[in-house]
Structure formats: C-alpha cells, structure tokens
N, C-alpha and C positions, 0 to 999 in steps of 0.2 A: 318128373319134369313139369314146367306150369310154362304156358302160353301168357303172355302178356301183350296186352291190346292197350295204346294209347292213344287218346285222341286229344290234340294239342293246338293252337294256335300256329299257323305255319309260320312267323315269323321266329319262334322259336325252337324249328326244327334242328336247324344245324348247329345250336349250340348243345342242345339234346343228344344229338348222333355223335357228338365228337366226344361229349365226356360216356357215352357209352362205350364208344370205342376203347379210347383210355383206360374203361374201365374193363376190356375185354368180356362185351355181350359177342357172342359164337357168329350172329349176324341181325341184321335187322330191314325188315320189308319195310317201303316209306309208300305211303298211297293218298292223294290227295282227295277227300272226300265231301260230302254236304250234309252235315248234320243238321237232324228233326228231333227239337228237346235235350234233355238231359242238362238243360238250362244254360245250353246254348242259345245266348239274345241276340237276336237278328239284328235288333236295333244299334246294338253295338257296334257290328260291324255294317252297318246301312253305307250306301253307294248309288251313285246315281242308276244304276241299274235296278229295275224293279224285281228280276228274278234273283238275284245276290241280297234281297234286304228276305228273301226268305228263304234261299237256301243257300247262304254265304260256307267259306271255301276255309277248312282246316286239315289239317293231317294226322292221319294213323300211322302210327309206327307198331310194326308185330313182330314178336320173335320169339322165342322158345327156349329155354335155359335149364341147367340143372335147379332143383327146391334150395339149394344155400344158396345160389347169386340169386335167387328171383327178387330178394326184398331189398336186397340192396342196388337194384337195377331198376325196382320201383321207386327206389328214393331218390334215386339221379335225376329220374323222370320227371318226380314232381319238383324237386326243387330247380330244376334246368327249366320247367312248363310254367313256373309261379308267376305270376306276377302282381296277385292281389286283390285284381278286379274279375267280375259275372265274366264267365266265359273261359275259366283260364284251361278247361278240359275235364276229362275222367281217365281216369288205369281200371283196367280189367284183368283181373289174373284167375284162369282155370287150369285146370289139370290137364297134362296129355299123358294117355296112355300108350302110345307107343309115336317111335319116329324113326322111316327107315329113310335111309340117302340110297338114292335111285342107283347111283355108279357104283357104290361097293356094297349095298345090302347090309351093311352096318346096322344094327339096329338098337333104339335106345340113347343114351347120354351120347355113346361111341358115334352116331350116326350126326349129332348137333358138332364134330369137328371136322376139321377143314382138311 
C-alpha cells in the first residue's frame, strides 16, 4: 500500500477530487494548509493581508491506495494540479505498512474498502 500526500493549489481541488473519484481512489482527506518552501512563492499569491503574503493557503489531499493504482492516482494528481506556473505544488508517495479500519479490524488493502 503507498500513502500519497498532495499539496496543490486550492483552486484546483475539486477538479482534482472529482477525477479521483472517477477514477475510484478508496477515499481522500482534503486539509487546508500554509506552506513554508518547496518553492511555494509567496509573492504569487500576495494579498492585501501581510500574514497570507507569507503564509498563503493551499491544500493537501491524502489517501492510501493499493502499489497498482498508486501511479496512476498520482498522474490524475498532477495533471488535474498543472497549470504551468512556480507554485503549481508537490506529490509525495511512501509506503504503508499496515492499515486497520477501526469497525471491522480489517486489516491491510481489505481494511482501505468501504
């Protein structure tokens, strides 16, 4: 199983979540966060507010999938996230070792269904 962590421009979330859905990702956490670096430019998204020109507002999406849909859930990702210009985000994809669902003790791929 691989955990995948995106962090994307919020304007591009729900075009993101809907072709993941489509493409039947198991589920997906949405958390609106402030990123520091990773060549996220402040300046880009600068606003009259002094504390948003340095820690302006994008979103993480995470979810956890069997190792064959991982890459191709990452290429949703990015091409749903592109748009060409500094900022457009990063994918992070690690391994999970184990995953149990709390209500039936499922454990493993069996435990990422519904």
């Amino acid at each position: 199983m691989k955990e995948i962590k995106a962090y994307i421009r919020t304007n591009r979330v729900e075009k993101v979540v809907e072709a993941l859905k489509k493409a039947g990702v198991p589920g997906i956490t949405v958390v609106k966060v402030h990123p520091v670096g990773y060549g996220f430019d402040a300046n880009y998204f600068s606003t009259t507010h002094e504390i948003t020109k340095i820690y302006f507002e994008i979103t993480k999406l995470e979810m956890v999938t069997n190792d064959e849909d991982s890459h191709r859930f990452v290429e949703i990702i990015r091409n749903g996230a592109y748009t060409g210009s500094k900022g457009d985000g990063m994918i992070f994809v690690t391994p999970v070792e184990m995953a149990v669902k709390i209500r039936t003790g499922a454990i493993g791929e069996s435990g990422l269904e519904s």
